[in-house]
N, C-alpha and C positions, 0 to 999 in steps of 0.2 A: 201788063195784061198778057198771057198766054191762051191763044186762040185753044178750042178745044172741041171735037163734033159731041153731038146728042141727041141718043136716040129712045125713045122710049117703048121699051119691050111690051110687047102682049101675050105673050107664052115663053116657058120656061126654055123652051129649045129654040125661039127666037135670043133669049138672049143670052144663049151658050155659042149660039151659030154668029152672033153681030161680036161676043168677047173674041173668040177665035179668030175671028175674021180680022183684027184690028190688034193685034201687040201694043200692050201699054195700053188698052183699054182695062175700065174700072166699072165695076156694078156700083150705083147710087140707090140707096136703101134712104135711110134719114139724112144720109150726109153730115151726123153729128162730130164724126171725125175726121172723114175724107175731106168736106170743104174745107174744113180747119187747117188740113195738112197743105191743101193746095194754095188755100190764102196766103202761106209760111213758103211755100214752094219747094215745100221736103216731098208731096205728090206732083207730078205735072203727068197725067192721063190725057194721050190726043183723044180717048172717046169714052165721054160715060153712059154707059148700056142702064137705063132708069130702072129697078125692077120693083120699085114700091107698089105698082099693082098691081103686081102678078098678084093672081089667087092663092095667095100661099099665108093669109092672115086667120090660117084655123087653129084651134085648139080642140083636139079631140079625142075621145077613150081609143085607145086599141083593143083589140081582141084578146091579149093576156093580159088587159086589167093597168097597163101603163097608161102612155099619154104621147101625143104625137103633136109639136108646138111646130106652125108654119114659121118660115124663116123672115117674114114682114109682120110677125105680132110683135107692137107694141109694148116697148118693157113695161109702162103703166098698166096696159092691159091684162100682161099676165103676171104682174103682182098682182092684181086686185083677182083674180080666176077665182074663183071658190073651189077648184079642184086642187087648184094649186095651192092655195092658202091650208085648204086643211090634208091633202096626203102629203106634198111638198113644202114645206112652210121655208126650211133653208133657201129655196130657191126665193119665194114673195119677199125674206126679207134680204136677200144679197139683191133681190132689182131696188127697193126700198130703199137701200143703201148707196144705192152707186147716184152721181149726178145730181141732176136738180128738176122737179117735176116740168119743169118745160121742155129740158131732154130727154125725160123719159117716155113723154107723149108725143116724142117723132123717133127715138133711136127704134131700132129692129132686134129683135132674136140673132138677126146675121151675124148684122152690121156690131150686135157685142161683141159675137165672137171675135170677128174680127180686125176688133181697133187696135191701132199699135201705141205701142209704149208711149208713154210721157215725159220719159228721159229726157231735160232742157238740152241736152247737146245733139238729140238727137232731132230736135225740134226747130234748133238754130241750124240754118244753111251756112252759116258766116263760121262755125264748128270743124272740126272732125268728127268724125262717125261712122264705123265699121259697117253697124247696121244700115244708114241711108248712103253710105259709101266704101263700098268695101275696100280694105288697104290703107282706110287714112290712117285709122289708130281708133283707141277707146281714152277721151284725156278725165270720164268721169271715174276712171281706177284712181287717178292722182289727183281728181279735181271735186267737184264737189257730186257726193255720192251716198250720201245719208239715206236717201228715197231707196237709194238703189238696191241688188242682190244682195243677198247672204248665202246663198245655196243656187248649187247648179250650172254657175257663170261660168266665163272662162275667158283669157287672158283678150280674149277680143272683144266682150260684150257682155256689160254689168247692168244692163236694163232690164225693166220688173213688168210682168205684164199689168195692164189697170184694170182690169174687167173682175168684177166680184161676181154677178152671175156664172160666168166661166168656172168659178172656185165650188160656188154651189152643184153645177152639172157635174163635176168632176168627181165631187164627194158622192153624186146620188147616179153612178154609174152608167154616165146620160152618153148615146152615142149622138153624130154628126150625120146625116145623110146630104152628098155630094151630086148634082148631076152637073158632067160633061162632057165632054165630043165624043170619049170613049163610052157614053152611057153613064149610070148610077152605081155608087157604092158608097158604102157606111166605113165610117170611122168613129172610133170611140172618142168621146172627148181627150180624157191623159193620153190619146196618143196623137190626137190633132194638132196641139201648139208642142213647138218643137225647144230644144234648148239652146242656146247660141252656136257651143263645141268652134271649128271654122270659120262659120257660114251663117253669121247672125243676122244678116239680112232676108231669109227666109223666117218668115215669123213662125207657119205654120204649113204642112201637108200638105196643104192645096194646091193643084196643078193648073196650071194656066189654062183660062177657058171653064174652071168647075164652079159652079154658085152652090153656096148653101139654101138647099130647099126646105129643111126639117131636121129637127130634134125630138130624138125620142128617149123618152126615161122611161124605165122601166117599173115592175110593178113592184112594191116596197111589200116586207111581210109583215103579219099583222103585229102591233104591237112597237113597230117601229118608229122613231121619231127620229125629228132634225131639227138645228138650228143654224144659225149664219150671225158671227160676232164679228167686230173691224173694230180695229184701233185706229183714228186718224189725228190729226191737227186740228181739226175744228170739228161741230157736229154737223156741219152738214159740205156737200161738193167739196169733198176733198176725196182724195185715191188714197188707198189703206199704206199706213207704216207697217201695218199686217193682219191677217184677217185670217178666219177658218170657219170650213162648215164643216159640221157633225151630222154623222147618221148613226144613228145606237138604236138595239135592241137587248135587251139586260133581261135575263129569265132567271128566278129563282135564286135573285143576288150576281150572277156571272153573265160576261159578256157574250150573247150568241153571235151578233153582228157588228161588227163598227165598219167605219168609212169615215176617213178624215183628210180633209187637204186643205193645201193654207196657199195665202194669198198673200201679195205686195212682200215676198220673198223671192222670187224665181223669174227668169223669162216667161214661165208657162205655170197655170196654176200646178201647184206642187200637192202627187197624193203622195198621204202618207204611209206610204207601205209597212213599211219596218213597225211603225206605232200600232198597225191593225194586226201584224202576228205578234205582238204582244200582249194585245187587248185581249184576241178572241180567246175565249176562254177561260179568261182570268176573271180575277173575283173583282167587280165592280167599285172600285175604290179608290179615294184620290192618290193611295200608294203605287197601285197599277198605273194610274193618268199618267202620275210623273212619269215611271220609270217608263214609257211609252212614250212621250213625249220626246223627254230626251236621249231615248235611243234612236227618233226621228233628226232629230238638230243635230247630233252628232257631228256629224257632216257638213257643219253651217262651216262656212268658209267667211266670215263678214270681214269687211275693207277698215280702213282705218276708223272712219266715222259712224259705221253703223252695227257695232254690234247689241248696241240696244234693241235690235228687232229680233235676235235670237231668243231672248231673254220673254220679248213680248209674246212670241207667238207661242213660249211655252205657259206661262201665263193664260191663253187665249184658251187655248187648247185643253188643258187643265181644268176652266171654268165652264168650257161648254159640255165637257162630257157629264162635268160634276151636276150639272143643270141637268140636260137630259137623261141621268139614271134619276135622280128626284121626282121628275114626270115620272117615272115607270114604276 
């Protein structure tokens, strides 16, 4: 048993000034991963600052027509939004998707963002592990790595992030809003979670002392639609072999708009850049999806065991865009 303080916050700048104040303290949201990590002893936090009730469980219009999700709603909650279900549907169904409804009716907006990888060596103390140690090694490059990266990785750290909502904000150009001891500021989700490079024990941007208080998506143009597909091991509580959300707009046969990033590939949901300057413009077709697609994977770098996810997520990708010009 490792002793640990607890304090429970009542404003947002109580619990930036008690993080600060205390190195190696941790915000407790649902605890859906934290506790997890700390029972395994890959977290050990002298203080978790509680912020489950701070006032930050709204969902609300903004003024150009987006949406502004407080960092304590509920992934159950805002799948079921009726704002969210009908202008964002990729996002209700990547929370749909992730976990199991008893985690979805405590985990957080944050607390998604923020979960770390599932990587078993990373989850075992008894391991090596760059990420929860930096210097030991990475032995899932030679060990078992199937789950793992195809894109992005690098010679220190083949771990995939597990968060499918993550995949969904990413496609639908959702920023991060941060406050910390410096005051507030916005990050965009692709730029929030970080890639291994060195330093794979930072998961993500966040500077010590900052909570996430709000996500905000912006407003979709008319006509637009999205989806959220996953490939896993079983149908339900499993973390994607690989996934992707789509945003398409198609006018007059050709693409105005896409937004595409994939999941259970990368440290950090993966956009698809390269796929979207192929799209825009092009004539809406399953000949354009592929060559889009795999001008995206290009780049897959897969390990001995997993290049079956390259394969899948162009399949994935392929199927969603083909679905969403059908709607249009």
């Amino acid at each position: 048993m490792k002793p640990f303080a607890y304090l429970r916050a009542e404003t947002v700048t109580d619990a930036v000034r008690a993080c600060a104040a205390h190195p190696g303290a941790k915000f407790l949201g649902g605890g859906t991963n934290l506790v997890d990590l700390m029972k395994l002893g890959v977290e050990t936090p002298g203080m978790l600052v509680d912020v489950s009730r701070l006032p930050l469980d709204h969902i609300a219009d903004t003024a150009d027509g987006g949406l502004r999700i407080g960092a304590t709603v509920r992934n159950s909650d805002l799948a079921a939004h009726p704002v969210v279900r009908t202008r964002y549907p990729a996002l209700s169904q990547a929370l749909l998707a992730g976990a199991s409804g008893q985690l979805r009716n405590v985990a957080t907006t944050g607390g998604n963002l923020l979960q770390r990888t599932r990587c078993p060596y990373f989850q075992d103390t008894s391991k090596p592990c760059n990420k929860r140690e930096p210097g030991t090694g990475c032995p899932a490059i030679e060990g078992s790595h199937r789950d793992l990266a195809v894109i992005g990785h690098s010679e220190e750290c083949v771990a995939t992030h597990p968060s499918d909502m993550a995949v969904a904000l990413a496609a639908l150009d959702a920023d991060v809003v941060l406050h910390g001891p410096e005051g507030e500021r916005t990050v965009a989700v692709t730029d929030f979670h970080r890639l291994p490079g060195d330093n794979p024990d930072a998961d993500t941007v966040v500077r010590p002392g900052e909570l996430v208080t709000d996500v905000l998506l912006p407003p979709l143009a008319d006509g637009t639609v999205s989806l959220y597909r996953k490939a896993r091991d079983r149908a339900s509580y499993a973390f994607a072999l690989a996934s992707v959300a789509a945003v398409l707009c198609v006018r007059d046969g050709h693409v105005e708009h896409a937004a595409l990033a994939f999941g259970g590939l990368a440290h950090r949901p993966w956009r698809a850049r390269a796929a979207e300057e192929i799209l825009r413009g092009a004539p809406a077709t399953d000949a354009t999806f592929l060559r889009a697609a795999d001008a995206e994977l290009a780049g897959a770098r897969p390990l001995r065991d997993n290049a079956f996810k390259v394969r899948l997520a162009r399949h994935l990708a392929v199927d969603a865009l083909a679905e969403l010009t059908a709607r249009t």
